[in-house]
PyMOL commands that place a pseudoatom at each C-alpha (Angstrom):
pseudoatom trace, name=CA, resn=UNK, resi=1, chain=A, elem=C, hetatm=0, pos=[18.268, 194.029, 160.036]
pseudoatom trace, name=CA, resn=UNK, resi=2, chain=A, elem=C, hetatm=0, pos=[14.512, 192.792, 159.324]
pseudoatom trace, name=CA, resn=UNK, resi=3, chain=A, elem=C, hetatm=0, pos=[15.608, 189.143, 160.020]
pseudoatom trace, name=CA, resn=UNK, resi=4, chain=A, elem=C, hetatm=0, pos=[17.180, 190.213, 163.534]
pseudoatom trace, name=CA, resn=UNK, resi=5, chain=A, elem=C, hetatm=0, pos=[14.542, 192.244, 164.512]
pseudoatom trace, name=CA, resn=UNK, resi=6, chain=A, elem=C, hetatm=0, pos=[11.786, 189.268, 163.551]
pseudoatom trace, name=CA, resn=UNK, resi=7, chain=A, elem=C, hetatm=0, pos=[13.915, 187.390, 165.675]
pseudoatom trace, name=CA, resn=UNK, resi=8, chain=A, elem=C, hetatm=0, pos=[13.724, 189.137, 168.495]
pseudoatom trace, name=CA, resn=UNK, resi=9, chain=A, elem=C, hetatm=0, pos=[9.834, 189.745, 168.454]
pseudoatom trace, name=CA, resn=UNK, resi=10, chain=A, elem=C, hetatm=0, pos=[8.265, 187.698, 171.176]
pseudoatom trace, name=CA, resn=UNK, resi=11, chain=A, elem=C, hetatm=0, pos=[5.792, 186.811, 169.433]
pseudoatom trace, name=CA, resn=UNK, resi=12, chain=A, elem=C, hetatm=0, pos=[7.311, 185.214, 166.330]
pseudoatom trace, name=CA, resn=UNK, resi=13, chain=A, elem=C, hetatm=0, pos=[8.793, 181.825, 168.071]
pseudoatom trace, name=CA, resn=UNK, resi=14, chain=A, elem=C, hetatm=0, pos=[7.101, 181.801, 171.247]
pseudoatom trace, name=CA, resn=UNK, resi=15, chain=A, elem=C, hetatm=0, pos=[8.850, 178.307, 172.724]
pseudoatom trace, name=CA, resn=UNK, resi=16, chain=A, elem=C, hetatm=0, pos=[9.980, 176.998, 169.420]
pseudoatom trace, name=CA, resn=UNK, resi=17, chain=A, elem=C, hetatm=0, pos=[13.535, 177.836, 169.591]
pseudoatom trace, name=CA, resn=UNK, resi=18, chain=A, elem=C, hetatm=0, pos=[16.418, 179.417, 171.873]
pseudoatom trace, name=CA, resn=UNK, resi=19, chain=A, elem=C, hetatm=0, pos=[16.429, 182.601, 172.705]
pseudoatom trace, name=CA, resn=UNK, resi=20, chain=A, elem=C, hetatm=0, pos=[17.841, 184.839, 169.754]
pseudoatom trace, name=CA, resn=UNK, resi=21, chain=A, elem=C, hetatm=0, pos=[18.106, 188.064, 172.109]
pseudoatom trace, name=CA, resn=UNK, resi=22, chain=A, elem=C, hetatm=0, pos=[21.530, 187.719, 172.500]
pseudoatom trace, name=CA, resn=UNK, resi=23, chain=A, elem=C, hetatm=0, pos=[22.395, 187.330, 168.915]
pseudoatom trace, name=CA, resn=UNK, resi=24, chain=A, elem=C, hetatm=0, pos=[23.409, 189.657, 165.912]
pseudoatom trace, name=CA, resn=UNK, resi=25, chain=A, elem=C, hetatm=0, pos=[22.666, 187.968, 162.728]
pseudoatom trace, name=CA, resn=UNK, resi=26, chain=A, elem=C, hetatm=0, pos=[25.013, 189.157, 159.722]
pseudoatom trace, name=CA, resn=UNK, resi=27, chain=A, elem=C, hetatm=0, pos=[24.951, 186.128, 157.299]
pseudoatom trace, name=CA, resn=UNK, resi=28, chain=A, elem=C, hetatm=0, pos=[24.702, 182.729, 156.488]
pseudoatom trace, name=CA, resn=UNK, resi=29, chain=A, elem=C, hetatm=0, pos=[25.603, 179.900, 154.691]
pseudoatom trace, name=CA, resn=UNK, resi=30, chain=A, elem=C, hetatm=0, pos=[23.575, 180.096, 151.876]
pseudoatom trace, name=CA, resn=UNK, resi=31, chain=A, elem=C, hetatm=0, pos=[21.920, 176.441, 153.250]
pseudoatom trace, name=CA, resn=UNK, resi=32, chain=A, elem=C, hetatm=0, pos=[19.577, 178.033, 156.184]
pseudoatom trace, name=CA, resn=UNK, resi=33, chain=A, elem=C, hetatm=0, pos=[22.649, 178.758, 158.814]
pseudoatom trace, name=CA, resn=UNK, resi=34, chain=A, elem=C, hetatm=0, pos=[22.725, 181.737, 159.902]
pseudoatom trace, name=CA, resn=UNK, resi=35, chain=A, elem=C, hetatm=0, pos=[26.352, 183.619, 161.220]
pseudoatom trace, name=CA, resn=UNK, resi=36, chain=A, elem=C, hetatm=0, pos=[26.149, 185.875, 164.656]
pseudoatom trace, name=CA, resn=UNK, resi=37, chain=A, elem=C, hetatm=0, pos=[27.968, 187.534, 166.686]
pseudoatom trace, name=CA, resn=UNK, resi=38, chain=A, elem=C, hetatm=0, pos=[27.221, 187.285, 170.235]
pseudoatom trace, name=CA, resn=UNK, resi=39, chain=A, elem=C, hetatm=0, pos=[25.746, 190.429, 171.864]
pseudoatom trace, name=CA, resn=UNK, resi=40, chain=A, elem=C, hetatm=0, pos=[25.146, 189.552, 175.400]
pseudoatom trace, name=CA, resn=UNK, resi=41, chain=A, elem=C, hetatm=0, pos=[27.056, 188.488, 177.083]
pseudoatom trace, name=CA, resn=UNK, resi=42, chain=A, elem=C, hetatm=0, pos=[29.631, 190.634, 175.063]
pseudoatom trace, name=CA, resn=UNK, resi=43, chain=A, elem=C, hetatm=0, pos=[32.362, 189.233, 173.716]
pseudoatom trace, name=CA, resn=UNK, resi=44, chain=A, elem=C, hetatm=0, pos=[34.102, 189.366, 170.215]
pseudoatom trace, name=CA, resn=UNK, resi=45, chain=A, elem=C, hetatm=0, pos=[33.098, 185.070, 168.949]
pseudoatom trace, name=CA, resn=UNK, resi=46, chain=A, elem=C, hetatm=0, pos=[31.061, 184.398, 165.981]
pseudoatom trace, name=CA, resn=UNK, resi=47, chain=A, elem=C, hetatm=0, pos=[28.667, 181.226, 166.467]
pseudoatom trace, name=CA, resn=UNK, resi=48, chain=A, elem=C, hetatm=0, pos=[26.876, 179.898, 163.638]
pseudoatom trace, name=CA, resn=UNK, resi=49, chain=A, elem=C, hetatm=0, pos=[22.851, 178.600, 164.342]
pseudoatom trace, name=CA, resn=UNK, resi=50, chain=A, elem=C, hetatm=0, pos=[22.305, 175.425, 162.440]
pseudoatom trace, name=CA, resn=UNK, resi=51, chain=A, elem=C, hetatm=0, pos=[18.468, 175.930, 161.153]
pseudoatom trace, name=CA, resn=UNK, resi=52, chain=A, elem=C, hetatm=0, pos=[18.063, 172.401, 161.291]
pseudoatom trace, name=CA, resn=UNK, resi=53, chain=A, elem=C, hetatm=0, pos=[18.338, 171.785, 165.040]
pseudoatom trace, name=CA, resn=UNK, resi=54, chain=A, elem=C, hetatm=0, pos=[18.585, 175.483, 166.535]
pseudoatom trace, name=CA, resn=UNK, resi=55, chain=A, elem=C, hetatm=0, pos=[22.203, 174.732, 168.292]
pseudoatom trace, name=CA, resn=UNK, resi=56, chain=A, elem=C, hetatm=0, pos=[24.859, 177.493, 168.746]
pseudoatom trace, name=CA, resn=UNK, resi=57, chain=A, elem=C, hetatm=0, pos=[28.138, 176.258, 167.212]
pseudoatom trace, name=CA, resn=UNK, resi=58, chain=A, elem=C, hetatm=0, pos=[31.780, 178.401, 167.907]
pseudoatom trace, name=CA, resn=UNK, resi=59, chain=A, elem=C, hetatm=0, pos=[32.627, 179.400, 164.561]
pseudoatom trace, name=CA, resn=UNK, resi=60, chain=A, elem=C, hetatm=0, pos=[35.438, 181.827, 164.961]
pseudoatom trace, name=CA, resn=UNK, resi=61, chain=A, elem=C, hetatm=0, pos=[37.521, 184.321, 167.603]
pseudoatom trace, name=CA, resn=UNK, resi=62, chain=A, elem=C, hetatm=0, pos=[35.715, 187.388, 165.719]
pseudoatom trace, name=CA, resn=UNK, resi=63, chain=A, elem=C, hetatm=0, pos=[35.345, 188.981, 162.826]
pseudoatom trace, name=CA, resn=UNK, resi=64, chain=A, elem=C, hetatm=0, pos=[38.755, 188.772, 161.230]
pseudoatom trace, name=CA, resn=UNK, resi=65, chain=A, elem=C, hetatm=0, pos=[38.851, 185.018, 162.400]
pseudoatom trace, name=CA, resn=UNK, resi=66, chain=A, elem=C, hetatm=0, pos=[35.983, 184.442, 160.401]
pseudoatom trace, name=CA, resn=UNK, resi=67, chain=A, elem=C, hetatm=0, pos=[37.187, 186.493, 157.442]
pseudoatom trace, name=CA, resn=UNK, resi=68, chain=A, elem=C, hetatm=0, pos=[40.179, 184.180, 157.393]
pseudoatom trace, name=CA, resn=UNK, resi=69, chain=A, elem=C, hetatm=0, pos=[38.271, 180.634, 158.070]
pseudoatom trace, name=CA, resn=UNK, resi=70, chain=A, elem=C, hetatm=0, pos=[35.359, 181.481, 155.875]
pseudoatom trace, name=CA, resn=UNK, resi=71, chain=A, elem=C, hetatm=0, pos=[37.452, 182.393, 152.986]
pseudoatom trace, name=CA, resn=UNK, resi=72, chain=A, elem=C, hetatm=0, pos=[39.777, 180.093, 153.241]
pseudoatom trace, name=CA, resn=UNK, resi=73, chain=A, elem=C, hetatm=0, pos=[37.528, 176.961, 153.869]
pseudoatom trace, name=CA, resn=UNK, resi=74, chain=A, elem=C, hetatm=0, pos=[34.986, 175.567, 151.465]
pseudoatom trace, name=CA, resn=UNK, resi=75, chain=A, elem=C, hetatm=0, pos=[31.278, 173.806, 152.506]
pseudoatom trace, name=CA, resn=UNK, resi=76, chain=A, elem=C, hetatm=0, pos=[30.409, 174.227, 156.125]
pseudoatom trace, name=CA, resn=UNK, resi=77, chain=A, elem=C, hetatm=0, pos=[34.177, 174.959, 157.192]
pseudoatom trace, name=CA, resn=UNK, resi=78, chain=A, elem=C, hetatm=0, pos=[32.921, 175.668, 161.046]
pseudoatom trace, name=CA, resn=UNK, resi=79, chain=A, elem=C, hetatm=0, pos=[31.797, 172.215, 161.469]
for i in range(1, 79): cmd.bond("trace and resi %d" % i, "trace and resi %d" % (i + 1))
show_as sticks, trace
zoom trace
C-alpha cells in the first residue's frame, strides 16, 4: 500500500514517468517489475511495468490468469 500511494503522489515523479493513477500495484518480479491491475479504466487485466523503461506490458486476463501463468512459468514468463 505505501508503494501505491508514493506512486500516486504528484509530487514524487513529476514528468519522469507515466501516469501510475490508474494502477494497483500488488507485486513484482523480484528484478524491479512491478505487477498491477488496472483501475481505471476498469477492467479485470494484469499489466506488468518494466522499471527499466516504464512501459505497460499485458500480462494476464486477471487474477486467476496470472495465478496460472505465474506459477506455471519460470523467469519473466509475461514477456
Amino acid at each position: 500500500m505505501e508503494e501505491n500511494l508514493l506512486f500516486w503522489s504528484p509530487d514524487t515523479f513529476p514528468g519522469l514517468y507515466m501516469p501510475f493513477d490508474p494502477l494497483l500495484f500488488f507485486g513484482g518480479n523480484g528484478g524491479g517489475d512491478q505487477f498491477a491491475f488496472v483501475l481505471t479504466p476498469e477492467r479485470p487485466d494484469i499489466f506488468v511495468r518494466d522499471h527499466g523503461n516504464d512501459s505497460r506490458l499485458w500480462a494476464a486476463r486477471g487474477l486467476e490468469d496470472y495465478l496460472h501463468r505465474s506459477l506455471a512459468g519460470d523467469g519473466d514468463w509475461y514477456r
